[in-house]
Each structure stands twice: as structure tokens, then as C-alpha cells.
N, C-alpha and C positions, 0 to 999 in steps of 0.2 A: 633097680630099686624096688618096684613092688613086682617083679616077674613073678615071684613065687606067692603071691598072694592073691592074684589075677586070675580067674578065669572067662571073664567077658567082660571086654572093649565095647561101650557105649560110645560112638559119637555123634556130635552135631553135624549138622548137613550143606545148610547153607551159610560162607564166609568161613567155615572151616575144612571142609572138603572140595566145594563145589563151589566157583571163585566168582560167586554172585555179581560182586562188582564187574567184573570182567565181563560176563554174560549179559548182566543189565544194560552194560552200556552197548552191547553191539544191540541187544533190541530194541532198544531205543533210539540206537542208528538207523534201523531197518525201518521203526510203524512209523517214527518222526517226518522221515521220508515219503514214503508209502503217502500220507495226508499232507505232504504239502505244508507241512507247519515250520516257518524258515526262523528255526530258532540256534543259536549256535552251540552244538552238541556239549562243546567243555563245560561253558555258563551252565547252559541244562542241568548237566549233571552237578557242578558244584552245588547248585542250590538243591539239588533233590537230593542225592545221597544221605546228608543231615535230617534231610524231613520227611525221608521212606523210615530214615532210623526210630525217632522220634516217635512218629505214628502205628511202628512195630510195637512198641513200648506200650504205646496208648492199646494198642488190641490185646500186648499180653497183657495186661492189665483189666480187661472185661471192659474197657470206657468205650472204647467204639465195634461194631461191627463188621466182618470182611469185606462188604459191600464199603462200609465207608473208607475204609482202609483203603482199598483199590481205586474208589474215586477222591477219594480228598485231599491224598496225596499229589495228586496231580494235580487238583487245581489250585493248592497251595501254592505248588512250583511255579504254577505259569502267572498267578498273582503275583508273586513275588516279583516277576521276569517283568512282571506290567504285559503281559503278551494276551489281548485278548482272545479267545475262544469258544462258540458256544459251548454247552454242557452238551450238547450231543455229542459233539468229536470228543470231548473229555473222557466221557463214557466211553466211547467207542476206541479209545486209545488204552483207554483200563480193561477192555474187553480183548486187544490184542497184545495188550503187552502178555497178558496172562499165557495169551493162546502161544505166542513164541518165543515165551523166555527157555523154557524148554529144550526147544530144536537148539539151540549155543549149549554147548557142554564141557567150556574149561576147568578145569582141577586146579587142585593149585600145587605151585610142583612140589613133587617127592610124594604124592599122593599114592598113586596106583603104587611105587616102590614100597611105600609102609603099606598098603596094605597087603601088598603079596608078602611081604615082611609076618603078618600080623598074623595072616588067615592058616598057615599051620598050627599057631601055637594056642589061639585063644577062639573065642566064639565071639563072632563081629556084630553089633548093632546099630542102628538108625532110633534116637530120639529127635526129633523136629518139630517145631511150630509151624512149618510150615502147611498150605493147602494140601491136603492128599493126594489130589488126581495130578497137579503138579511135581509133586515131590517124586510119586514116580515115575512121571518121566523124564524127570531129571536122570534118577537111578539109572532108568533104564539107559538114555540115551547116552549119558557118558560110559557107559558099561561096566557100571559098577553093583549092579543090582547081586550079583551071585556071590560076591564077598559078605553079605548080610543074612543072617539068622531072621532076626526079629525087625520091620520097621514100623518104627511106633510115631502116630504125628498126633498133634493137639486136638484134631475133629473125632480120631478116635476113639480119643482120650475124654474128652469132653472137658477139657482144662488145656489149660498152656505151662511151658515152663512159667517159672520157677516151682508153680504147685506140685506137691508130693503127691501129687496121685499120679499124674503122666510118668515117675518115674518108677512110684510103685507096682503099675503096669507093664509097663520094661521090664522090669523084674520078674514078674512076675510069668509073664510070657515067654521069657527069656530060660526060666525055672531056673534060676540064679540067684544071689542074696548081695545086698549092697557092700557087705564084706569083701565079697568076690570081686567086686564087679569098677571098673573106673572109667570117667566120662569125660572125652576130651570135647572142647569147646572155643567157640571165641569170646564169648557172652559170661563176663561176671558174672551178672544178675541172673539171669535165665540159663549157663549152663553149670557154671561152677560153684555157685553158692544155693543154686536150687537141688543140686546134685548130692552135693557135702551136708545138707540138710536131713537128708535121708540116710545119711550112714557110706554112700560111694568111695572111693580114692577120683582126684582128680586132677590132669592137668587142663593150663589156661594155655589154650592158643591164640596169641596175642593179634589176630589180624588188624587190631583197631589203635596201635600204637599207646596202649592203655600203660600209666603206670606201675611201675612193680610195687606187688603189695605179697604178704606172708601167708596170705589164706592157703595158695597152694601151689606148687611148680611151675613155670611159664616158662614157654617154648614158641620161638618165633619162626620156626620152619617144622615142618612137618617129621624130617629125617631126623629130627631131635629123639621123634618118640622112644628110638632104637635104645637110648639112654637107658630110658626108664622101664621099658617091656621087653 
């Protein structure tokens, strides 16, 4: 569908490539442990998943800061749990979740196949919200850093998705034009209508079991891409 109108694949990173959920939960298997904090891994996550989301939202949004992002998400969790905690191990749980989400590096499947799919035909990108020094070791460790041209993340951007300037920047870096260029995502808000704001093609990679809506193609597996590029 847009093969010939395509010359650079932007995607998102984490929740669309790189199976955040998946990852999160074994490090949080691992520091949970590590401190001794006897909470039960499922519950954990039930109540944090929605409220890592939420407070993503709140940061792209300029309302909170990284620092508070990293800790107040967790103490959210663990009030919620009624589990109490000092603020030191809180801290210090927000300081190693950071350090070993990392080293976990599941994909989600059909990943590495599109992207070896991808990386003859077109020129590959990294837009991300996410931390820098994080993001690339993500890249790196799952080994997927050499399939990418350009990777652009919000610190360097000095904005976050949805604003048009992190993707103007993509572009830009990229020396591409939003004509050219399409951005797959998981993220309505922040990757497909931040995207299509600017002029992009784009699909919705549904990882969040979001309804269908007409804004733009949605694709619940990765091997989908094959369809459309």
C-alpha cells in the first residue's frame, strides 16, 4: 500500500519493538527479590502496569519530571498494595529498576524477521520517549542497534511525543520528508496522531488492545507490516 511512496520507516521502541512488558516484569522479578520486598509478582504488576502508563502520560505531558516519574510510580504501586516501605528502598528500587531493565531484551515476535524484511528496502529509524542512556542499551543488547539510521529520543529532542518538533527532528536528521517517511507505534496519542500531525503515513500497532478507529491502519502483529511496505 504505501511501498512506493516510503522511503524511511520510523518506529517506536518501547511496547512496539522491544516487549517492555515482558522485560519489566522479569526486572522486577529480579530488584523485588534482590530487597527482600515479599510482594506477589502478579498483584505487583497488575496495579503498576496502569500506573507506569498513566504517569508516562503525565511526563509526556511536561506535568512531572524523570526523577518523579521513576519514584512515584512506585510508591503509588506499593500504596495502592497498602505494602509499606521506606522512601529509601523506593528510591533505591527506582534506581535499580533503571540499572536492569536493560540487560532483559525480549522483542516481540516477528521483530528481527520485519526488520531484516525492512532494512534492504527502506532506511530504519528510532523515534522514542524514552531515557537515552537506556534506550540504548536496550538497542544494543537486543541487537538491534545496526538496523537503525537515525535514533532520536525526547532528551534529545528537548520535547516528547506527540510534539512536532521530536519528529521534525527525525526528519530532519533523517534528511527525509514526512511525505516519505511512516511511523509505526503503539501509542495513539504520542505515536500516530503525533506523527500524522506532521504530514507522516502511519500505522497503529495495537499492543494495548485499543479500539479500532479510521485515523490509520492497525496491525496486531508485527509480520503484518509485510502488507503495507
Amino acid at each position: 500500500m504505501y511501498s512506493k511512496k516510503i522511503s524511511d520507516v520510523f518506529f517506536d521502541l518501547d511496547h512496539t519493538l522491544w516487549d517492555f512488558e515482558k522485560n519489566s516484569a522479569l526486572t522486577f522479578e529480579k530488584i523485588l527479590k534482590e530487597h527482600h520486598v515479599e510482594v506477589d509478582l502478579h498483584d505487583f504488576l497488575e496495579v503498576y502496569i496502569p500506573i507506569n502508563l498513566a504517569y508516562w502520560k503525565l511526563y509526556r505531558e511536561e506535568k512531572i519530571s524523570k526523577s518523579e516519574l521513576r519514584y512515584q510510580r512506585l510508591k503509588t504501586v506499593f500504596e495502592d498494595l497498602d505494602y509499606k516501605l521506606p522512601d529509601t528502598l523506593i528510591d533505591q528500587l527506582a534506581i535499580d529498576y533503571i540499572e536492569y531493565l536493560s540487560s532483559f531484551n525480549h522483542l516481540f515476535p516477528n521483530a528481527l524477521e520485519v526488520l531484516e524484511y525492512l532494512k534492504p528496502k527502506y532506511k530504519l529509524h528510532i523515534i522514542t520517549n524514552g531515557f537515552e542512556e537506556v534506550q540504548e542499551k536496550k538497542l544494543i543488547n537486543a541487537n538491534i542497534r545496526d538496523y537503525f539510521d537515525q535514533v532520536v529520543n525526547s532528551e534529545m529532542a528537548g520535547v516528547k511525543k506527540p510534539n512536532p518538533q521530536i519528529f521534525e527532528l527525525a526528519l530532519d536528521r533523517a534528511h527525509t520528508t514526512s511525505e516519505s517517511s511512516i511511523m509505526i507505534g503503539d501509542s495513539l496519542e504520542a505515536d500516530i496522531l503525533g506523527a500524522k500531525a506532521v504530514g507522516f503515513h502511519a500505522l497503529h500497532f495495537n499492543a494495548h488492545n485499543e479500539p479500532e478507529h479510521e485515523i490509520c491502519q492497525m496491525i496486531h502483529d508485527l509480520s503484518e507490516i509485510k502488507r503495507y511496505l
